[in-house]
PDB file with SEQRES, HELIX, SHEET and CRYST1 records, atoms N, CA, C and O in Angstrom:
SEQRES   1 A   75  UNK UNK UNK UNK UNK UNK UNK UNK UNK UNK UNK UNK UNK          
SEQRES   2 A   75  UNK UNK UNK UNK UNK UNK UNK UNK UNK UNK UNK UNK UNK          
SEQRES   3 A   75  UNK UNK UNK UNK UNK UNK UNK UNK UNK UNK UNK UNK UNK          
SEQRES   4 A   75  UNK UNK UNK UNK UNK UNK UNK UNK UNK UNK UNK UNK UNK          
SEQRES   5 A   75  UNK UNK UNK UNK UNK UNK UNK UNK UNK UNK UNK UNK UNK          
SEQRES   6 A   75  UNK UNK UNK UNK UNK UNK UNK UNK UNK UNK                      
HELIX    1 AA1 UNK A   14  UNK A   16  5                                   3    
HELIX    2 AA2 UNK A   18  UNK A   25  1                                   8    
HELIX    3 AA3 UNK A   72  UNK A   74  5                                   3    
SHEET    1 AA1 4 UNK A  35  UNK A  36  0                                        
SHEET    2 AA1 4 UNK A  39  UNK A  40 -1                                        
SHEET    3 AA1 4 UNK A   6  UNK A   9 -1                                        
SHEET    4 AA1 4 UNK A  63  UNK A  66 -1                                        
SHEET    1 AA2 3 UNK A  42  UNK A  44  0                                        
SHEET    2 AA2 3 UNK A   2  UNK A   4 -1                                        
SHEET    3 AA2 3 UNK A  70  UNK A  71 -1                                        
CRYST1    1.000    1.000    1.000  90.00  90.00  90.00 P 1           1          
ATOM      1  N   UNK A   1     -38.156   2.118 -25.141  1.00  0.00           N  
ATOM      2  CA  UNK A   1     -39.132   1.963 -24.085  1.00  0.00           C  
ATOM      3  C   UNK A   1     -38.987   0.575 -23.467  1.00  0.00           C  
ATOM      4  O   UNK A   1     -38.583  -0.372 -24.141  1.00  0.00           O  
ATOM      5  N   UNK A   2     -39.352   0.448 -22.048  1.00  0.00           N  
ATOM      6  CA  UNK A   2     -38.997  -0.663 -21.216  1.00  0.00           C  
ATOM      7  C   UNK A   2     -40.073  -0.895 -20.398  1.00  0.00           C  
ATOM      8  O   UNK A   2     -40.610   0.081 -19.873  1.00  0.00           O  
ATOM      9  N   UNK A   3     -40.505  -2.031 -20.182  1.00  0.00           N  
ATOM     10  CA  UNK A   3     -42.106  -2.836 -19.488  1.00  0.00           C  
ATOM     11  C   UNK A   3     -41.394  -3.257 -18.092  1.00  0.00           C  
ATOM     12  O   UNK A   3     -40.397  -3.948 -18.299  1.00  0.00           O  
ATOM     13  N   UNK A   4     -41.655  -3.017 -16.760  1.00  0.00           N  
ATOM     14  CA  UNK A   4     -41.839  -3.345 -15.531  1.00  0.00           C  
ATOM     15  C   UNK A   4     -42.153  -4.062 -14.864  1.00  0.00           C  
ATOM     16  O   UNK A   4     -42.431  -3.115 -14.128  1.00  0.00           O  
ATOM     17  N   UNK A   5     -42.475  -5.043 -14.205  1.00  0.00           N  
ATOM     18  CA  UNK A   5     -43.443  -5.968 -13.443  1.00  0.00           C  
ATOM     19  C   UNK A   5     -42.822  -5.729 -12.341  1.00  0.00           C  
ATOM     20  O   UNK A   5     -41.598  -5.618 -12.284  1.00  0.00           O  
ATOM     21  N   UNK A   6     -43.625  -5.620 -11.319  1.00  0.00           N  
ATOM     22  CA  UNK A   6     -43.518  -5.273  -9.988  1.00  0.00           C  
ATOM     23  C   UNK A   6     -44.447  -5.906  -8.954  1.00  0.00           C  
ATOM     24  O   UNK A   6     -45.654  -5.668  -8.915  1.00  0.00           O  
ATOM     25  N   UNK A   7     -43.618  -6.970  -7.876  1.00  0.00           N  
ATOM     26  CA  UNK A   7     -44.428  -7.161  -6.950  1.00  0.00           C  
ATOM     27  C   UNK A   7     -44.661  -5.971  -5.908  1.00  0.00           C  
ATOM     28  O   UNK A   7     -43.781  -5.123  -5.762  1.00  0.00           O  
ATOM     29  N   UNK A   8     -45.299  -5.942  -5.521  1.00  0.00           N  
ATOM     30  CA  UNK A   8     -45.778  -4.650  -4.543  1.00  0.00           C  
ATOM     31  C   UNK A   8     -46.528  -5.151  -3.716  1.00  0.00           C  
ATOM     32  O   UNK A   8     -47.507  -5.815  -4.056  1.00  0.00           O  
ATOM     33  N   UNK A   9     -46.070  -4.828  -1.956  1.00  0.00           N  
ATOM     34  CA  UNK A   9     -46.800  -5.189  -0.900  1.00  0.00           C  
ATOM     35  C   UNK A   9     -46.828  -4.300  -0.358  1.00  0.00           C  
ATOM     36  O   UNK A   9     -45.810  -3.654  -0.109  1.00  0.00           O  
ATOM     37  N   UNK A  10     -48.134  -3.924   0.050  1.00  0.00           N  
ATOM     38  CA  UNK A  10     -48.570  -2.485   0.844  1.00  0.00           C  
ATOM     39  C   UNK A  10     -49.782  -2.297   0.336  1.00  0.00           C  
ATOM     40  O   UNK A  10     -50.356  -1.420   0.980  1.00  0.00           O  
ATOM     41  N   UNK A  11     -50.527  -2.784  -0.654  1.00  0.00           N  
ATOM     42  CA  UNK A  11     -51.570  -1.939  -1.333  1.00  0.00           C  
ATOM     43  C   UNK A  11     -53.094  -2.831  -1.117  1.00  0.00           C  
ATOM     44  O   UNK A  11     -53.423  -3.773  -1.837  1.00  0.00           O  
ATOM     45  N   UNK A  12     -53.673  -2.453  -0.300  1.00  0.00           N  
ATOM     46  CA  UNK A  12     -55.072  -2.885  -0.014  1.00  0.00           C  
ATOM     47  C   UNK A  12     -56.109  -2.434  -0.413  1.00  0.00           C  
ATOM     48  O   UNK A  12     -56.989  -3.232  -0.737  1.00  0.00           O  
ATOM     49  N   UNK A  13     -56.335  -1.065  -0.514  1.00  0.00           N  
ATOM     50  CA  UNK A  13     -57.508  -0.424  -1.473  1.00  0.00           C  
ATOM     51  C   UNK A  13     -57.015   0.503  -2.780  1.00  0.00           C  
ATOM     52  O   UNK A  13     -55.844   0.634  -3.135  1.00  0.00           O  
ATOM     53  N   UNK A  14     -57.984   1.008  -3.302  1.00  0.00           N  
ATOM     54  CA  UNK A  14     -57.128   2.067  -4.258  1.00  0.00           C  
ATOM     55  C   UNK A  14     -57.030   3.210  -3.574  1.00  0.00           C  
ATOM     56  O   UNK A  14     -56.382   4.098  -4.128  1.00  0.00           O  
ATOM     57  N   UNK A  15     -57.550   3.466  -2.391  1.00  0.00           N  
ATOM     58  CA  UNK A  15     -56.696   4.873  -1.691  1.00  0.00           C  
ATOM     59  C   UNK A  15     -55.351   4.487  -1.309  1.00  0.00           C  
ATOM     60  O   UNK A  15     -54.759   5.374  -0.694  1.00  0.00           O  
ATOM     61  N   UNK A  16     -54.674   3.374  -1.506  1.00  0.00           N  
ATOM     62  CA  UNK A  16     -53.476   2.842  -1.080  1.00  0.00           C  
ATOM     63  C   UNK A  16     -52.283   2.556  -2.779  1.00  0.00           C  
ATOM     64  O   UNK A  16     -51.153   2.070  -2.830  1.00  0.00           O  
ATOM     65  N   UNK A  17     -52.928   2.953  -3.610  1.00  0.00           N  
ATOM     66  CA  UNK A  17     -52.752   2.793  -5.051  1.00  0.00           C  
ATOM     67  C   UNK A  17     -52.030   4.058  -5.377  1.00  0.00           C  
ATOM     68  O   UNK A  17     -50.836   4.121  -5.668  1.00  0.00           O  
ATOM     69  N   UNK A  18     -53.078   5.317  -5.282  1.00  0.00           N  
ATOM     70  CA  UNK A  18     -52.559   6.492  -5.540  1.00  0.00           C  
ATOM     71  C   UNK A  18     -51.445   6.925  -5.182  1.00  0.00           C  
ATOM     72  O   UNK A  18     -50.509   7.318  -5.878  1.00  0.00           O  
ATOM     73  N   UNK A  19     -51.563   6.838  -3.869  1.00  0.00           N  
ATOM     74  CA  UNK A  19     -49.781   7.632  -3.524  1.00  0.00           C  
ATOM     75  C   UNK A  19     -48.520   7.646  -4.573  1.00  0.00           C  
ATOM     76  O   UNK A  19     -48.014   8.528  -5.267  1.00  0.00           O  
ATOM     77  N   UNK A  20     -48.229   6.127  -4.343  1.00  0.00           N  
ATOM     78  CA  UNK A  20     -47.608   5.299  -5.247  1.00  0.00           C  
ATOM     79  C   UNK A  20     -47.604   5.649  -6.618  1.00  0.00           C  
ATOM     80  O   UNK A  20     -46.637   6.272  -7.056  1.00  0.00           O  
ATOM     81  N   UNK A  21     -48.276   5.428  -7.146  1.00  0.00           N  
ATOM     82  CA  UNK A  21     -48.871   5.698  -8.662  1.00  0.00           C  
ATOM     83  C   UNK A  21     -48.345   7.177  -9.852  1.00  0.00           C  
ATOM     84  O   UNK A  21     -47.833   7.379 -10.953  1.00  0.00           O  
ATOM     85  N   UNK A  22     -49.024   8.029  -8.447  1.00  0.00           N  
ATOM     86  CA  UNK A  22     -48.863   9.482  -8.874  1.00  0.00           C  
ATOM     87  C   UNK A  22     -47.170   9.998  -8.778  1.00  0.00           C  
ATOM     88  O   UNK A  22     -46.598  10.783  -9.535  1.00  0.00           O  
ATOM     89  N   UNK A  23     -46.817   9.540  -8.028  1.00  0.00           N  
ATOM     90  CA  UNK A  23     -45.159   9.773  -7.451  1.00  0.00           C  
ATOM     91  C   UNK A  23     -44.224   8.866  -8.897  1.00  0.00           C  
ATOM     92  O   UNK A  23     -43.272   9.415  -9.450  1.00  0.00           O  
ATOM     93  N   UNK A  24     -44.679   7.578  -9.274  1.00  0.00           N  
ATOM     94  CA  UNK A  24     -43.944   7.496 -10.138  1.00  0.00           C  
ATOM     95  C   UNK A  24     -44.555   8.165 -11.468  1.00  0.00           C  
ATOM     96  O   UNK A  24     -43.470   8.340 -12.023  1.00  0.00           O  
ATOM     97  N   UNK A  25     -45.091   8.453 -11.993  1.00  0.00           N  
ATOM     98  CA  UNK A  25     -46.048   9.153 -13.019  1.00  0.00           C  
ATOM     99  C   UNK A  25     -44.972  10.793 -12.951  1.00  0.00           C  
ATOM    100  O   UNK A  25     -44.503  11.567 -13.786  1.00  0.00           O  
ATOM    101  N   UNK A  26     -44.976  10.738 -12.250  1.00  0.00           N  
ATOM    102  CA  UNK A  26     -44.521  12.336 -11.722  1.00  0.00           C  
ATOM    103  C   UNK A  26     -42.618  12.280 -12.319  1.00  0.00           C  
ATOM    104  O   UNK A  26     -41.985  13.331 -12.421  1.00  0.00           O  
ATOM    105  N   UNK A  27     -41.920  10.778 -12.671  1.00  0.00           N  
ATOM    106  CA  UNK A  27     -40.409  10.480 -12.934  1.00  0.00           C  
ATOM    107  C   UNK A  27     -40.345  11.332 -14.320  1.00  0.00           C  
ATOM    108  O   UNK A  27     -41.478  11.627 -14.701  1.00  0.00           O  
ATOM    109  N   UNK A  28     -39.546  11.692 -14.974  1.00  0.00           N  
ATOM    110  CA  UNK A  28     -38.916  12.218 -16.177  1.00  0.00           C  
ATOM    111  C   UNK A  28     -39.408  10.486 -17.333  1.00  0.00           C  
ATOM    112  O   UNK A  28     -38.620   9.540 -17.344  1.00  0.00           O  
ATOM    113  N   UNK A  29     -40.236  10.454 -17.836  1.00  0.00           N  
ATOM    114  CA  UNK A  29     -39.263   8.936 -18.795  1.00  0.00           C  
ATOM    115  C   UNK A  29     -40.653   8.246 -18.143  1.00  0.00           C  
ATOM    116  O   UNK A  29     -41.418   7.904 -19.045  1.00  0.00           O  
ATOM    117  N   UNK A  30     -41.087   8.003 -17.001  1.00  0.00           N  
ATOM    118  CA  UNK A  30     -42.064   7.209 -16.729  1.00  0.00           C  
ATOM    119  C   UNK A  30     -43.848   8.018 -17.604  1.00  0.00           C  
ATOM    120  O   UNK A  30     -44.402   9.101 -17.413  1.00  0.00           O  
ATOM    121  N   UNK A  31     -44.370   6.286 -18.952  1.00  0.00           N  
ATOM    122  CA  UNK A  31     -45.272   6.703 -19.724  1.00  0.00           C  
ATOM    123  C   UNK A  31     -46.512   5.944 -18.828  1.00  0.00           C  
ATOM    124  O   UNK A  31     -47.659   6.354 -19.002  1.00  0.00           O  
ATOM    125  N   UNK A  32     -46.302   5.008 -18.021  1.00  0.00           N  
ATOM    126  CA  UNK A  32     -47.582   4.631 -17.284  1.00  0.00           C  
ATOM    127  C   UNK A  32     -47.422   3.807 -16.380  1.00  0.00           C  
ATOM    128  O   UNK A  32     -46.321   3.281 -16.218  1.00  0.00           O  
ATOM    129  N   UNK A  33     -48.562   3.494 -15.536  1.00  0.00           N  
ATOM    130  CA  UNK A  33     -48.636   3.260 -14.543  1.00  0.00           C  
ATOM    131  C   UNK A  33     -49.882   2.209 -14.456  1.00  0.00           C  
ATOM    132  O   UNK A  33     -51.031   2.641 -14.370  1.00  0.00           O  
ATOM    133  N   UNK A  34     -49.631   0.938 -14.478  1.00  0.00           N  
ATOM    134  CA  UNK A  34     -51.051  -0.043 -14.071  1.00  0.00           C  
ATOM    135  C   UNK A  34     -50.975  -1.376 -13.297  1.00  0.00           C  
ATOM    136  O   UNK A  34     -50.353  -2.396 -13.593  1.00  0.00           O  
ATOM    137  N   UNK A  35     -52.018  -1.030 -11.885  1.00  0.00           N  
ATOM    138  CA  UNK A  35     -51.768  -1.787 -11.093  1.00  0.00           C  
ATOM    139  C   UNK A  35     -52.916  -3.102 -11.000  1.00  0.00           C  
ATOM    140  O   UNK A  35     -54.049  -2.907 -10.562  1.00  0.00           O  
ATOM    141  N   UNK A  36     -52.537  -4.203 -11.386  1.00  0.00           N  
ATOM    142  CA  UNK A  36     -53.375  -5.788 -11.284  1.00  0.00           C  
ATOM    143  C   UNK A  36     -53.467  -5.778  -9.653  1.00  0.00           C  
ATOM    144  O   UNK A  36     -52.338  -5.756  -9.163  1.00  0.00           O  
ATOM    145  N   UNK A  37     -54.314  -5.788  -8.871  1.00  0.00           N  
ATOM    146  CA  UNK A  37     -54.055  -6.568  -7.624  1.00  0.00           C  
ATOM    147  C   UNK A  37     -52.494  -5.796  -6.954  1.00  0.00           C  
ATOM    148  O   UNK A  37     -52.403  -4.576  -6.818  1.00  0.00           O  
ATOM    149  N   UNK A  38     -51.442  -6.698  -6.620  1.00  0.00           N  
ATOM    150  CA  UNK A  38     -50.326  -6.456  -6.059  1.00  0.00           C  
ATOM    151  C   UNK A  38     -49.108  -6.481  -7.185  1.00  0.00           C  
ATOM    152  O   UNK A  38     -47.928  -6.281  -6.897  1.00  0.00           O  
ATOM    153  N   UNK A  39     -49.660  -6.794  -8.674  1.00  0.00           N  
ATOM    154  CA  UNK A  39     -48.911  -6.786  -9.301  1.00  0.00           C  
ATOM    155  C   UNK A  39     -48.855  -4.815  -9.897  1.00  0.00           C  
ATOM    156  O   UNK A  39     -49.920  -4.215 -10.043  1.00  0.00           O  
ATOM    157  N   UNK A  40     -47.659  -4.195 -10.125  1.00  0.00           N  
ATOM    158  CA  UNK A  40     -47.463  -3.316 -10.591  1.00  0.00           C  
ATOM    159  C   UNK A  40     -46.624  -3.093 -11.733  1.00  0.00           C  
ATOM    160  O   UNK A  40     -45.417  -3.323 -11.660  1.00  0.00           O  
ATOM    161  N   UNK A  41     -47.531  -2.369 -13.499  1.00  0.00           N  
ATOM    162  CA  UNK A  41     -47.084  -2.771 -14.492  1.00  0.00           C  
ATOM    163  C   UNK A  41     -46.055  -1.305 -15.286  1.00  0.00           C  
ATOM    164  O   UNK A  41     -46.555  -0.655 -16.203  1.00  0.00           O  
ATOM    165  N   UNK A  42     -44.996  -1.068 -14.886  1.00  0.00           N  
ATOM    166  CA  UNK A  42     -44.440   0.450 -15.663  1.00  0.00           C  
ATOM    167  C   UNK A  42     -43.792   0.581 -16.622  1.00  0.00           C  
ATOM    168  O   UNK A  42     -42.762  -0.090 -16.673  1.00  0.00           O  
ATOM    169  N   UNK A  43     -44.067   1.342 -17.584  1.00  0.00           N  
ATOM    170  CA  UNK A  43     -43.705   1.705 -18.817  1.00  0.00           C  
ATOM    171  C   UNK A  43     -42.608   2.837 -18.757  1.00  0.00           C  
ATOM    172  O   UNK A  43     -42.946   3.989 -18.490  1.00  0.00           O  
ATOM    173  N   UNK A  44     -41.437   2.541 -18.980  1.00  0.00           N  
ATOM    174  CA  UNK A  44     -40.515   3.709 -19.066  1.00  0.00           C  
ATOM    175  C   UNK A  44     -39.415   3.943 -20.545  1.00  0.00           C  
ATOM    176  O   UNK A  44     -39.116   3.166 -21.452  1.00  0.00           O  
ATOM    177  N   UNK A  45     -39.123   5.008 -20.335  1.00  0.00           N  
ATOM    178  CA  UNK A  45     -38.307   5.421 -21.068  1.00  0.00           C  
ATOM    179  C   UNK A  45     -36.837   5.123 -20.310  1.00  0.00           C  
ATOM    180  O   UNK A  45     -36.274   5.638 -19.344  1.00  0.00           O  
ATOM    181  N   UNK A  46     -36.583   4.301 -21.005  1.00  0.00           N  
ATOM    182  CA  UNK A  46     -34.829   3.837 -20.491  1.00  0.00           C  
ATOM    183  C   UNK A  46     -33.498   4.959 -21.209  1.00  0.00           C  
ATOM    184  O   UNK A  46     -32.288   4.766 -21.098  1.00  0.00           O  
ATOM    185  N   UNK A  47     -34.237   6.236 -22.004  1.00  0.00           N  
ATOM    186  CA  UNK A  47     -33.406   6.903 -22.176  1.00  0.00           C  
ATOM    187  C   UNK A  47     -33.128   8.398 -20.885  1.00  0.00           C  
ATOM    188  O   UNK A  47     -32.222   9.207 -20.682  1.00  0.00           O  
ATOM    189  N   UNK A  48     -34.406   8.127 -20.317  1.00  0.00           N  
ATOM    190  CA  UNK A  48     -34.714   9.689 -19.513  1.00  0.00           C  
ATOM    191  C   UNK A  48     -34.667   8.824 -17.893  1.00  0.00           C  
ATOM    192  O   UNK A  48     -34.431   9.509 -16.897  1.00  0.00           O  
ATOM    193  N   UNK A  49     -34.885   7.441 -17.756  1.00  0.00           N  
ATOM    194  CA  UNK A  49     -34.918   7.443 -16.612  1.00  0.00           C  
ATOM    195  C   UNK A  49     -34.950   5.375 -16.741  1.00  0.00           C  
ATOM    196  O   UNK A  49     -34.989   4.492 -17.598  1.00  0.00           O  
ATOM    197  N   UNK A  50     -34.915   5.496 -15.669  1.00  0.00           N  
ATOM    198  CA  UNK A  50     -34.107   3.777 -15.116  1.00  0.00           C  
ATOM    199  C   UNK A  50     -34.980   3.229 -14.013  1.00  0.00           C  
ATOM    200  O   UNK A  50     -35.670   3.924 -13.268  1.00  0.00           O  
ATOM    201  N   UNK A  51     -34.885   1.937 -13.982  1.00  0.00           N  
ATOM    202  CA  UNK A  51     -35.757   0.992 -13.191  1.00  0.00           C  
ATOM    203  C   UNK A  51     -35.061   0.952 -11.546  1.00  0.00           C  
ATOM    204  O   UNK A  51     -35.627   0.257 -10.703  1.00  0.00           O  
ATOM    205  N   UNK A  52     -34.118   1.550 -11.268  1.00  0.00           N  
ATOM    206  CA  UNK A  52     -33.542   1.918 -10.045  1.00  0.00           C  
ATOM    207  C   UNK A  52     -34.728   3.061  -9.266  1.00  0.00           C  
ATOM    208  O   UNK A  52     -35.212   3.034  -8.134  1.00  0.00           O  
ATOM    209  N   UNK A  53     -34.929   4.035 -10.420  1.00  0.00           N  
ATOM    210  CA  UNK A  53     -35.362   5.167  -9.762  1.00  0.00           C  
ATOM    211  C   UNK A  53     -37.000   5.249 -10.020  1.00  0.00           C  
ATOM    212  O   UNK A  53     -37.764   6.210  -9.925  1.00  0.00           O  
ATOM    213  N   UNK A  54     -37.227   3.934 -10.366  1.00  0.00           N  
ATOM    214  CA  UNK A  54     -38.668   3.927 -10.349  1.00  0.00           C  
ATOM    215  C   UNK A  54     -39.197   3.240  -9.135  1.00  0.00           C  
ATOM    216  O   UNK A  54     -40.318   3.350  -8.639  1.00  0.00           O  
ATOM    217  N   UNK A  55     -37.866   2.279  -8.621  1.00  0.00           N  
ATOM    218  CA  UNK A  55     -37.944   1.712  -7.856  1.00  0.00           C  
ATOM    219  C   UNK A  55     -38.308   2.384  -6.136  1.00  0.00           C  
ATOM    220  O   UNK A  55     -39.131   2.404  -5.220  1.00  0.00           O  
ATOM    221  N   UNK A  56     -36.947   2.872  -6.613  1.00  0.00           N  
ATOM    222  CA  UNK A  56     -36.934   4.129  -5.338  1.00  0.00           C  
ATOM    223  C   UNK A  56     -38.057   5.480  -5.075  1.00  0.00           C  
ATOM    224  O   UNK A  56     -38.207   6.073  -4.007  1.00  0.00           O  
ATOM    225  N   UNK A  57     -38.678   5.723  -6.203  1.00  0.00           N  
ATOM    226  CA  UNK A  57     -39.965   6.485  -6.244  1.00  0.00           C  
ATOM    227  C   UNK A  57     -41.225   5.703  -5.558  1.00  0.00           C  
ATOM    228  O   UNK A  57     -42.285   6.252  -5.256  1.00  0.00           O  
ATOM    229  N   UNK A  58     -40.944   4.432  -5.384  1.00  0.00           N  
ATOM    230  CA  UNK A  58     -42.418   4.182  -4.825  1.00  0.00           C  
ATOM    231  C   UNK A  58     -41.805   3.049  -3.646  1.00  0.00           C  
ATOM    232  O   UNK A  58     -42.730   2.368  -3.203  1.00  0.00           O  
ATOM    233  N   UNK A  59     -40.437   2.696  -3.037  1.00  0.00           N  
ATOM    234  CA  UNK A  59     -40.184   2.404  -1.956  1.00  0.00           C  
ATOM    235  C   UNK A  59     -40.797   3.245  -0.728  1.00  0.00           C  
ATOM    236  O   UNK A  59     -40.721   2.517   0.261  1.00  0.00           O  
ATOM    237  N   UNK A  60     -41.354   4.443  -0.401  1.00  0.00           N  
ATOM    238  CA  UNK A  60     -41.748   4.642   1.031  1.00  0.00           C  
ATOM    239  C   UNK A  60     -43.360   4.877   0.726  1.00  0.00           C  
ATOM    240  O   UNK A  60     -44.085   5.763   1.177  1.00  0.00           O  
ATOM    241  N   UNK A  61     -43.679   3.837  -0.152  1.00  0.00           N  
ATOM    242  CA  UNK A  61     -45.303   3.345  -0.028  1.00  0.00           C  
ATOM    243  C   UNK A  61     -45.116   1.711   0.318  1.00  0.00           C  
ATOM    244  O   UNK A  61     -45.645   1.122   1.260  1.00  0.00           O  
ATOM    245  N   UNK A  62     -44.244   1.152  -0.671  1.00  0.00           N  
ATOM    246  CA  UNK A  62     -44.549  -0.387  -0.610  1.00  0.00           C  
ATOM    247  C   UNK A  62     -42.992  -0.743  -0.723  1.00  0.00           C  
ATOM    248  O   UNK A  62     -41.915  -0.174  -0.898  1.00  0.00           O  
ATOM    249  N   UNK A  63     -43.627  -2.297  -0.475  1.00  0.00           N  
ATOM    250  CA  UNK A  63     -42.275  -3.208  -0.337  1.00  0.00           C  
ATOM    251  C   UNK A  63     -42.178  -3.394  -1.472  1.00  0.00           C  
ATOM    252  O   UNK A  63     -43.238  -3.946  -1.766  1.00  0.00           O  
ATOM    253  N   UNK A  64     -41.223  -3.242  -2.898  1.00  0.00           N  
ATOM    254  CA  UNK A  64     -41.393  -3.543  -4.003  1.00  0.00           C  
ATOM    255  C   UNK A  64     -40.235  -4.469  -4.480  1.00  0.00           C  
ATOM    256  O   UNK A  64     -39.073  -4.347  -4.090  1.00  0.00           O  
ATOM    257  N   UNK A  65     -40.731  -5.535  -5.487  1.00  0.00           N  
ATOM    258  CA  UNK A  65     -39.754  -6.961  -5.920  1.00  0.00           C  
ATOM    259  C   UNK A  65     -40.126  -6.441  -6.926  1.00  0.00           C  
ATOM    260  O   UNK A  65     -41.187  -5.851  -7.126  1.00  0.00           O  
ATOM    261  N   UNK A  66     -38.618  -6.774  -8.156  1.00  0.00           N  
ATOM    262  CA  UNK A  66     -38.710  -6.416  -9.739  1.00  0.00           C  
ATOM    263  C   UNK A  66     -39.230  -8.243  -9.870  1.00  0.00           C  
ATOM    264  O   UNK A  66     -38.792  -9.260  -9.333  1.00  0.00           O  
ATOM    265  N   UNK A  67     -40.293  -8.003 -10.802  1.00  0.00           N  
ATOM    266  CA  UNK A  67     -40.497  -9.257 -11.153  1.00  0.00           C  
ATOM    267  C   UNK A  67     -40.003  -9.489 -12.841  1.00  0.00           C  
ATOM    268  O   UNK A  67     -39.861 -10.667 -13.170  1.00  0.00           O  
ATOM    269  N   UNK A  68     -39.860  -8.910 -13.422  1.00  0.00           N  
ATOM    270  CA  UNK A  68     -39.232  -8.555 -14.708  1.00  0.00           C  
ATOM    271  C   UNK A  68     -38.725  -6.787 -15.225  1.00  0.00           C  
ATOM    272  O   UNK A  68     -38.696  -5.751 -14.560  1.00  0.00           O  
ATOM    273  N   UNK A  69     -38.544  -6.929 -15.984  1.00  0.00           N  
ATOM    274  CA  UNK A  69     -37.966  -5.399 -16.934  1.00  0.00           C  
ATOM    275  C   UNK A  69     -37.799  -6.222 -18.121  1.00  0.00           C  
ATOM    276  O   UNK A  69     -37.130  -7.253 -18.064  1.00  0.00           O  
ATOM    277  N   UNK A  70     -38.492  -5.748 -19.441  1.00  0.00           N  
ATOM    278  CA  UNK A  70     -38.105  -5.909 -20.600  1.00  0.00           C  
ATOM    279  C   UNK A  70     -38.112  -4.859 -22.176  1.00  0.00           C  
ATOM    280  O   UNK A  70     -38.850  -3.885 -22.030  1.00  0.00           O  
ATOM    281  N   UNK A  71     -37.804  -4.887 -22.808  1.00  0.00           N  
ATOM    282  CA  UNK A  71     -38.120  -4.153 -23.519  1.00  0.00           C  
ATOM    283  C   UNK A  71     -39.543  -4.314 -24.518  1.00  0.00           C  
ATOM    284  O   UNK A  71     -39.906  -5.356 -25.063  1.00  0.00           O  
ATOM    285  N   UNK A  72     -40.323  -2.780 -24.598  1.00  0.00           N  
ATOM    286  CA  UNK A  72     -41.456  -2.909 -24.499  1.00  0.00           C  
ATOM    287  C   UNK A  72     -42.540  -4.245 -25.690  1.00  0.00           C  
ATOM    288  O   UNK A  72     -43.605  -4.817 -25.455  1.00  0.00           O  
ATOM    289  N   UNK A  73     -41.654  -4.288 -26.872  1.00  0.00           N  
ATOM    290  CA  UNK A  73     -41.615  -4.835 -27.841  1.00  0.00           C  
ATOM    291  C   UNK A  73     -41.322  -6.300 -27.541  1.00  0.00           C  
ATOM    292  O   UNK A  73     -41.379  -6.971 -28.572  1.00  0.00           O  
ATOM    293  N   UNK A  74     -41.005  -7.055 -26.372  1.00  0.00           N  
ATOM    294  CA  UNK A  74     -40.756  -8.344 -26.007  1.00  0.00           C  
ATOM    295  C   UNK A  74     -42.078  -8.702 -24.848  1.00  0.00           C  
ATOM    296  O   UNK A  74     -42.251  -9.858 -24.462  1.00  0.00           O  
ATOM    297  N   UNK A  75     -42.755  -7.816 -24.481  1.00  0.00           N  
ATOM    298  CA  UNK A  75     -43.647  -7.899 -23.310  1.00  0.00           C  
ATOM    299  C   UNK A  75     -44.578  -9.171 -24.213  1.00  0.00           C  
ATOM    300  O   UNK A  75     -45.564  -9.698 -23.698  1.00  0.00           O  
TER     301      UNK A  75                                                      
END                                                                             
């Protein structure tokens, strides 16, 4: 398992949260989804699925910067 940090620009209310949210939730491998403010926090399975395609799951909501990836046990 692998921890996420994600800057994310686009998100002003939580009706602006969901889209986003549910779409990566919805990946093979992705266990969660939690958003601070503009920071966005994802939990994946690096055996079923990759930080490319988590990426690309929530590019046509927000502008998204990897601010880290680590493994979950180093967070």
């Amino acid at each position: 398992m692998r921890v996420a940090e994600l800057r994310v620009r686009g998100i002003g209310c939580e009706s602006c949260v969901l889209p986003g949210k549910e779409r990566a939730l919805r990946l093979k491998g992705v266990r969660s989804v939690k958003v601070y403010g503009s920071l966005m926090e994802v939990e994946y399975d690096e055996k079923e699925t990759d930080l490319e395609a988590v990426v690309k799951a929530l590019e046509p909501f927000y502008l998204v910067t990897v601010e880290s990836d680590k493994p979950l046990e180093q967070r």
